[in-house]
N, CA, C and O atoms as a DFTB+ gen file, in Angstrom:
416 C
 N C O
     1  1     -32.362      78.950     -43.680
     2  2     -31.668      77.685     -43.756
     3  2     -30.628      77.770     -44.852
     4  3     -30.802      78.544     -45.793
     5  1     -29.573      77.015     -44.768
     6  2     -28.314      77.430     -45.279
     7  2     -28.394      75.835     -46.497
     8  3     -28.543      74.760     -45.915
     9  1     -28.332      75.814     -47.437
    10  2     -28.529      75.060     -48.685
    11  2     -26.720      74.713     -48.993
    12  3     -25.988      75.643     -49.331
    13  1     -26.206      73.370     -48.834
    14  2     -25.082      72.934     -49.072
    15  2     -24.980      73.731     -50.856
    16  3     -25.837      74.293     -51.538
    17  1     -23.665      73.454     -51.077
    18  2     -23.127      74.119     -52.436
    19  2     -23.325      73.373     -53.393
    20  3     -23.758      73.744     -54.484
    21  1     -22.948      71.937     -53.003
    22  2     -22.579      71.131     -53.613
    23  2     -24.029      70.172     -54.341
    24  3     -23.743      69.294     -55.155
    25  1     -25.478      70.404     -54.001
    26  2     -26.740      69.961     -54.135
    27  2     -27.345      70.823     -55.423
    28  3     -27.471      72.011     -55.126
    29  1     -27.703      70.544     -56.626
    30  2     -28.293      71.293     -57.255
    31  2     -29.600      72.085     -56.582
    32  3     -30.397      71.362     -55.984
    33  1     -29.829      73.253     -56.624
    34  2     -30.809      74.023     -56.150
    35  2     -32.255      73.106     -56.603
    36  3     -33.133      73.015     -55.745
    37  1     -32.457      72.490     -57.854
    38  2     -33.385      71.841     -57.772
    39  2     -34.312      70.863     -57.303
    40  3     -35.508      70.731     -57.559
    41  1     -33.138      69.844     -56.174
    42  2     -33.587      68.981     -55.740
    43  2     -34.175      69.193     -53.787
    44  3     -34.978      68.517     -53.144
    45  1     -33.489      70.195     -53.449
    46  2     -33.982      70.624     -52.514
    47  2     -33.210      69.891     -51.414
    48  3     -33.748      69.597     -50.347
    49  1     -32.169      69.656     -51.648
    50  2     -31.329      68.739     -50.705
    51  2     -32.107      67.052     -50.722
    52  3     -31.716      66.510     -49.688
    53  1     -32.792      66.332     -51.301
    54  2     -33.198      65.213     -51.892
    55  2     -32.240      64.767     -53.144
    56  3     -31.595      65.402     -53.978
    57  1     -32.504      63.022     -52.815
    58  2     -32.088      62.701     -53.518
    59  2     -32.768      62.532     -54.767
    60  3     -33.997      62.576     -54.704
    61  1     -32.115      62.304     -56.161
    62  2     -33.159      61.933     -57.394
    63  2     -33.934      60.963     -57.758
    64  3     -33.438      60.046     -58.414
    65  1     -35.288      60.942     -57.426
    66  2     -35.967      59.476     -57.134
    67  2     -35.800      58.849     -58.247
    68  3     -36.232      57.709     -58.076
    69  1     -35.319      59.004     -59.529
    70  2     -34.685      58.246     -61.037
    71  2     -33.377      57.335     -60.459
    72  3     -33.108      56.179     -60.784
    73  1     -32.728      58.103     -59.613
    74  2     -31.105      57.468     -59.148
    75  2     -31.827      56.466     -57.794
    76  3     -31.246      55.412     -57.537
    77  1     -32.748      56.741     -57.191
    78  2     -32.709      55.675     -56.181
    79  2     -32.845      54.475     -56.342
    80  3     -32.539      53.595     -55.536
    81  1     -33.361      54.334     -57.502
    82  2     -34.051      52.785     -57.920
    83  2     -32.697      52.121     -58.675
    84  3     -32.902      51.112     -59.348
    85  1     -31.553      52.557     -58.605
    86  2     -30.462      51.692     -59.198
    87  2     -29.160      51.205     -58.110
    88  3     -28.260      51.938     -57.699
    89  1     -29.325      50.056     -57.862
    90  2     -28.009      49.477     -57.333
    91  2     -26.818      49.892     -56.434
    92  3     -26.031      49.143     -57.013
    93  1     -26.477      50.152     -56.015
    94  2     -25.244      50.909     -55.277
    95  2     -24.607      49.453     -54.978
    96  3     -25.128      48.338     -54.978
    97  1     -23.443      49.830     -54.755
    98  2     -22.204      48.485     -55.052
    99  2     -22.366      47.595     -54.184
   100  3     -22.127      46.450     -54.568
   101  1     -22.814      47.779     -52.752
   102  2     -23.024      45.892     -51.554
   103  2     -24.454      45.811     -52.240
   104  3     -24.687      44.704     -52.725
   105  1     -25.189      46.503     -52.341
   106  2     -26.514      45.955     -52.560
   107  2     -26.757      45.199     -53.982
   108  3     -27.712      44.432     -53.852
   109  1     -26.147      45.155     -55.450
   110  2     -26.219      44.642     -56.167
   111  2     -24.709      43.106     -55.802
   112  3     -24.922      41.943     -56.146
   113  1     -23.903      43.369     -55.377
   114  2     -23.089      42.239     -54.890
   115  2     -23.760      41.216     -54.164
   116  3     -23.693      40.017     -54.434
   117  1     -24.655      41.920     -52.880
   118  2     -25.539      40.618     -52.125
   119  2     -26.523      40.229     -53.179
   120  3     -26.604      39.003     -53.254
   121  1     -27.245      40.816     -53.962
   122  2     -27.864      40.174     -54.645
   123  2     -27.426      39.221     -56.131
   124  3     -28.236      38.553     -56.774
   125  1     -26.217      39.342     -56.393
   126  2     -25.307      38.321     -56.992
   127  2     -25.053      37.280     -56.422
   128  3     -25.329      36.296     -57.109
   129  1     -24.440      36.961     -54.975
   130  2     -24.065      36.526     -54.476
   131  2     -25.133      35.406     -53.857
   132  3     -24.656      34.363     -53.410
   133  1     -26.826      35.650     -53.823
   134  2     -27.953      35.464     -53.559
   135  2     -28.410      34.183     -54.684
   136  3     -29.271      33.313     -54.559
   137  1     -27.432      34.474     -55.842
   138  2     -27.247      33.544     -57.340
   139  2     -26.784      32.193     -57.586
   140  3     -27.135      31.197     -58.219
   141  1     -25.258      32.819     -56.341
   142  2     -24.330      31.460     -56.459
   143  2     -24.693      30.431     -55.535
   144  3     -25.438      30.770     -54.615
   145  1     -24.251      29.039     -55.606
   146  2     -24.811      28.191     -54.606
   147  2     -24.248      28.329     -53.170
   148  3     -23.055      28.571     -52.988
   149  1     -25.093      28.177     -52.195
   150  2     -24.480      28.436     -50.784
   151  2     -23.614      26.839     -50.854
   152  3     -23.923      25.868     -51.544
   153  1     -22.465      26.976     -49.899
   154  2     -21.462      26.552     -49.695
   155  2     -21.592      25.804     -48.209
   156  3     -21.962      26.632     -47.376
   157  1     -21.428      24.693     -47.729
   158  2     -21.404      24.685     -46.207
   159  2     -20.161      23.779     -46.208
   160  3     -19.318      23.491     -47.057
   161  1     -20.372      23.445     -44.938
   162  2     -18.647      23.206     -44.016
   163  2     -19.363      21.934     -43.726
   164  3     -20.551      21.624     -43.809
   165  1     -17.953      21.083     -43.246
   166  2     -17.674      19.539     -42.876
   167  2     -19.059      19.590     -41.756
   168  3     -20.058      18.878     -41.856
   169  1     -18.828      20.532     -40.789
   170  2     -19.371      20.516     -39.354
   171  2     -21.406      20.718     -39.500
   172  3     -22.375      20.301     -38.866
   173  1     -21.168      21.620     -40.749
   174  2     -22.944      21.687     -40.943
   175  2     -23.353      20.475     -41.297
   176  3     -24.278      19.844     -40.786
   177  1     -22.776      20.204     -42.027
   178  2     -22.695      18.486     -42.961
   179  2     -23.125      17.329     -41.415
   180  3     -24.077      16.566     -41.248
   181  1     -22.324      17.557     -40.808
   182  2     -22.477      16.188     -40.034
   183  2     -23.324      16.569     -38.943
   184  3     -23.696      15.676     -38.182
   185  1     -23.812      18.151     -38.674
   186  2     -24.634      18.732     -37.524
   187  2     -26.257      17.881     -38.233
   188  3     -27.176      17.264     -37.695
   189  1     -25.914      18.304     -39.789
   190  2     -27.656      17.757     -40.792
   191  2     -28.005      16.154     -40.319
   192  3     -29.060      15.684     -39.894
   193  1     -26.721      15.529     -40.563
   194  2     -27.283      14.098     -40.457
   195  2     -27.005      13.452     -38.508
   196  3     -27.267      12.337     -38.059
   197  1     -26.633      14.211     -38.049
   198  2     -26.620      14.103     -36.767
   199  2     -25.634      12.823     -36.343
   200  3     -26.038      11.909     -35.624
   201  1     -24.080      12.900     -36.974
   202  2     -22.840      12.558     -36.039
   203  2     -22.175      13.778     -36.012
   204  3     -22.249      14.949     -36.382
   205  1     -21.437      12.912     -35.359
   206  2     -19.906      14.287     -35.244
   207  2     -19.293      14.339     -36.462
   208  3     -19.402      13.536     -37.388
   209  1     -18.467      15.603     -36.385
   210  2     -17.643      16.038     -37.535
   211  2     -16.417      14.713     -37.829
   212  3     -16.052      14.268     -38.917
   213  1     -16.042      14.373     -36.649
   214  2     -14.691      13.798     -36.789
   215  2     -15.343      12.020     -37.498
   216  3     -14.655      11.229     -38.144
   217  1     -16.579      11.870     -37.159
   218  2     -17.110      10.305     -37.630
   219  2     -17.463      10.774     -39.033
   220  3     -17.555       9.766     -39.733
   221  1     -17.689      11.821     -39.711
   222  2     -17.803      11.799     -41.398
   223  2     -16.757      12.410     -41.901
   224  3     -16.653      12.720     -43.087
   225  1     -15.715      12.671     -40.817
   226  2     -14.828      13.181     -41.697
   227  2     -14.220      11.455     -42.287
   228  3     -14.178      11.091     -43.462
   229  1     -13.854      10.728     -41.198
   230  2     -13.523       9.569     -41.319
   231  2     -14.198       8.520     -42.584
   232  3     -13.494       7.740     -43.225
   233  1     -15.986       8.712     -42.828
   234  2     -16.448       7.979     -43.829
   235  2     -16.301       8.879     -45.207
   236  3     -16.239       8.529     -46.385
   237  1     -16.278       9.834     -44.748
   238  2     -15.621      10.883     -46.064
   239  2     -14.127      10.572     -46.899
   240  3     -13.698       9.991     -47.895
   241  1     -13.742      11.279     -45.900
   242  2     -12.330      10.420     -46.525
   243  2     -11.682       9.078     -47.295
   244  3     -10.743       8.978     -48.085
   245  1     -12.757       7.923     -46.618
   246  2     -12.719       6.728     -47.538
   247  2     -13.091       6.774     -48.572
   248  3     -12.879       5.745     -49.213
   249  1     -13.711       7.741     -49.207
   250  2     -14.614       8.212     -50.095
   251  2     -16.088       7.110     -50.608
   252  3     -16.490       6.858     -51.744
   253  1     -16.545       6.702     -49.435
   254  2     -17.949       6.114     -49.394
   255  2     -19.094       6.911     -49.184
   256  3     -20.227       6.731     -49.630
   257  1     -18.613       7.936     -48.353
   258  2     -19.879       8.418     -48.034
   259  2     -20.239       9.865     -48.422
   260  3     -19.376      10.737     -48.317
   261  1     -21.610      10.190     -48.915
   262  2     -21.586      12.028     -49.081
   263  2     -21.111      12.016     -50.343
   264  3     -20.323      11.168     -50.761
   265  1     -21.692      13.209     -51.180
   266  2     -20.937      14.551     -52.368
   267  2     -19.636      14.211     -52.116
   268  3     -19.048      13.782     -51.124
   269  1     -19.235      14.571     -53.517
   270  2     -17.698      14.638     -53.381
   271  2     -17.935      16.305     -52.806
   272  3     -18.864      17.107     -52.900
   273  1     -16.290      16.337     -52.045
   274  2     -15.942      17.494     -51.762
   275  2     -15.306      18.337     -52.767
   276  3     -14.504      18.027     -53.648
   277  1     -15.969      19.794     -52.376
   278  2     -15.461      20.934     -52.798
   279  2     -14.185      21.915     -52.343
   280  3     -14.469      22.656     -51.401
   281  1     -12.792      22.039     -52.875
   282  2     -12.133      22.640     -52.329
   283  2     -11.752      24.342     -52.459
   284  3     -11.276      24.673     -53.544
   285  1     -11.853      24.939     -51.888
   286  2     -11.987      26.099     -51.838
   287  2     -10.609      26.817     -51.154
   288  3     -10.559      27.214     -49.990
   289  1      -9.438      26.896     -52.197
   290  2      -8.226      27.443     -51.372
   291  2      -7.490      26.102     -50.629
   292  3      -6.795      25.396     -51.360
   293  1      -7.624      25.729     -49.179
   294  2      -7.479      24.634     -48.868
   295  2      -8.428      24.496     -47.788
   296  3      -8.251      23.732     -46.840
   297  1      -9.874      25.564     -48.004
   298  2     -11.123      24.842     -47.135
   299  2     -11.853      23.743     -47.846
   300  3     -12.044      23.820     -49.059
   301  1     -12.367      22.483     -46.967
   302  2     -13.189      22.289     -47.736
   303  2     -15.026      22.323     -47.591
   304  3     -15.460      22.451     -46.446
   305  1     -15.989      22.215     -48.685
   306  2     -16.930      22.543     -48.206
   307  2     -17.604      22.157     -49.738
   308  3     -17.144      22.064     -50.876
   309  1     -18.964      21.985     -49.111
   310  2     -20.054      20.699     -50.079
   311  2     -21.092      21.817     -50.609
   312  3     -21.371      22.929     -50.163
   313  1     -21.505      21.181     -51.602
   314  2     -22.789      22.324     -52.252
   315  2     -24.167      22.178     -50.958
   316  3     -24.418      21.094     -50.432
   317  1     -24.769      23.193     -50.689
   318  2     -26.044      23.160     -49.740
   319  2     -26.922      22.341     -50.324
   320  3     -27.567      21.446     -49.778
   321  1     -26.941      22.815     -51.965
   322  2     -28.821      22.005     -52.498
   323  2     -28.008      20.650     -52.875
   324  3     -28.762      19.685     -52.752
   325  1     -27.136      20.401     -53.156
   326  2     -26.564      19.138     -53.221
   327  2     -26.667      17.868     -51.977
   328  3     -27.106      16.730     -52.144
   329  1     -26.169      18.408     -50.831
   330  2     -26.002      17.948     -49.562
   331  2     -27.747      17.781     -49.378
   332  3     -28.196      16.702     -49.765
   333  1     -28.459      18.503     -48.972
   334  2     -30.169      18.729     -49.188
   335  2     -30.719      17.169     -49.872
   336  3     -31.340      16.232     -49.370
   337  1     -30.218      17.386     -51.105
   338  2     -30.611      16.231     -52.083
   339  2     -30.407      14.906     -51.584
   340  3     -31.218      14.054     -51.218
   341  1     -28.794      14.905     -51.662
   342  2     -28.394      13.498     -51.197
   343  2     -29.093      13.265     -49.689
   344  3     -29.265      12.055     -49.543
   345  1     -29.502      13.938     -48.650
   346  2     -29.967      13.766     -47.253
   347  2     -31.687      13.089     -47.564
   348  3     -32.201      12.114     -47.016
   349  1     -32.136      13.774     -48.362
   350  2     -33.479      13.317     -49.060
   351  2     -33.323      11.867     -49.792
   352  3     -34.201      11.028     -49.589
   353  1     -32.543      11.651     -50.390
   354  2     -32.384      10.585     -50.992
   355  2     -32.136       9.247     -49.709
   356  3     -32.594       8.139     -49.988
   357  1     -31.620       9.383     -48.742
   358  2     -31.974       8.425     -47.778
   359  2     -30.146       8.632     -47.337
   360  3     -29.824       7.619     -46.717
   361  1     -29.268       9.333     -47.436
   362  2     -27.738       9.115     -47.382
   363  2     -27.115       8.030     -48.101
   364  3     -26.202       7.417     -47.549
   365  1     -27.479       7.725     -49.219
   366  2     -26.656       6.711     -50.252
   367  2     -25.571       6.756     -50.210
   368  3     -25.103       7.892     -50.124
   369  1     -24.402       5.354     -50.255
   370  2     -23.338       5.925     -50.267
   371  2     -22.668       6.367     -51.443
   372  3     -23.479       6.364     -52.369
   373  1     -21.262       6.840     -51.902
   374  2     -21.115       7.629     -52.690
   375  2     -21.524       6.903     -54.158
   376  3     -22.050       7.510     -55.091
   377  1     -21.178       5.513     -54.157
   378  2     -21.245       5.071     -55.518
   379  2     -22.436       4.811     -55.407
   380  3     -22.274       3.714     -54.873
   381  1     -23.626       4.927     -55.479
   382  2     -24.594       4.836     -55.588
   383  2     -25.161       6.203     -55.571
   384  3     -26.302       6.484     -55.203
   385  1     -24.356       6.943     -55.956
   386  2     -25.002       8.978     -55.326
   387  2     -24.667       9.651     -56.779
   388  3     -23.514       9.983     -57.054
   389  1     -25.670       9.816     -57.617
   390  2     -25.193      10.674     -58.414
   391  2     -26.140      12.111     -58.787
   392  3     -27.338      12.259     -59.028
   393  1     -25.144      12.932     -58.718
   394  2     -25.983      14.339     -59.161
   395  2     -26.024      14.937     -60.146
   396  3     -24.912      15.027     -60.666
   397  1     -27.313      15.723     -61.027
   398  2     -27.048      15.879     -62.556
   399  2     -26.379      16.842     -62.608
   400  3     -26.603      17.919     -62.056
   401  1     -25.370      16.516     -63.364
   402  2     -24.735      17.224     -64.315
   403  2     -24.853      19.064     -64.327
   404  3     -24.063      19.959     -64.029
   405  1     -26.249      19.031     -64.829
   406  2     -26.817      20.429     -64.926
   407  2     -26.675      21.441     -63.410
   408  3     -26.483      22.652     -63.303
   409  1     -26.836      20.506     -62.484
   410  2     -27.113      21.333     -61.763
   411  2     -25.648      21.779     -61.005
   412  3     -25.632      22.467     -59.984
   413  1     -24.473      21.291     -61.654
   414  2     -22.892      21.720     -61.482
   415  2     -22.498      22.354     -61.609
   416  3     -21.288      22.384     -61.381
């Protein structure tokens, strides 16, 4: 059997089980990314409380109803554990909706 050049003779064409246990670049990114808060869209938003997109975009916009929005570039889109919260809370409308601080 013909042994690449480029493999130290010691490892036997294996990798170094010291080097496997560290990170390689998507796998420590998804798990960053696993950190930040998930993000959802107008359409998940109104799929949760069960109207259409176009009837909360409408109570949205007045700004009565729901989280304030998050703009992202020129998407927009609501915190998940935020949205979660306020849905638990009974759908309060906005002035009556407040979220702590901390968790911003």
């Amino acid at each position: 059997m013909h042994r690449s050049s480029t493999l130290p003779p010691s490892t036997n064409g294996l990798a170094d089980p010291a080097r496997a246990a560290e990170p390689i670049g998507i796998e420590s990114r998804v798990r960053e990314a696993e950190l930040l808060p998930r993000l959802v869209t107008l359409t998940q938003v109104a799929e949760a409380i069960g109207i259409s997109r176009r009837s909360l975009e409408r109570l949205e916009s007045g700004g009565g109803v729901g989280p304030k929005r998050l703009l992202v570039g020129r998407l927009v889109r609501f915190r998940q554990s935020e949205i979660a919260a306020w849905i638990a809370a009974g759908c309060p409308p906005r002035s009556q909706w407040s979220w702590p601080a901390a968790k911003r």
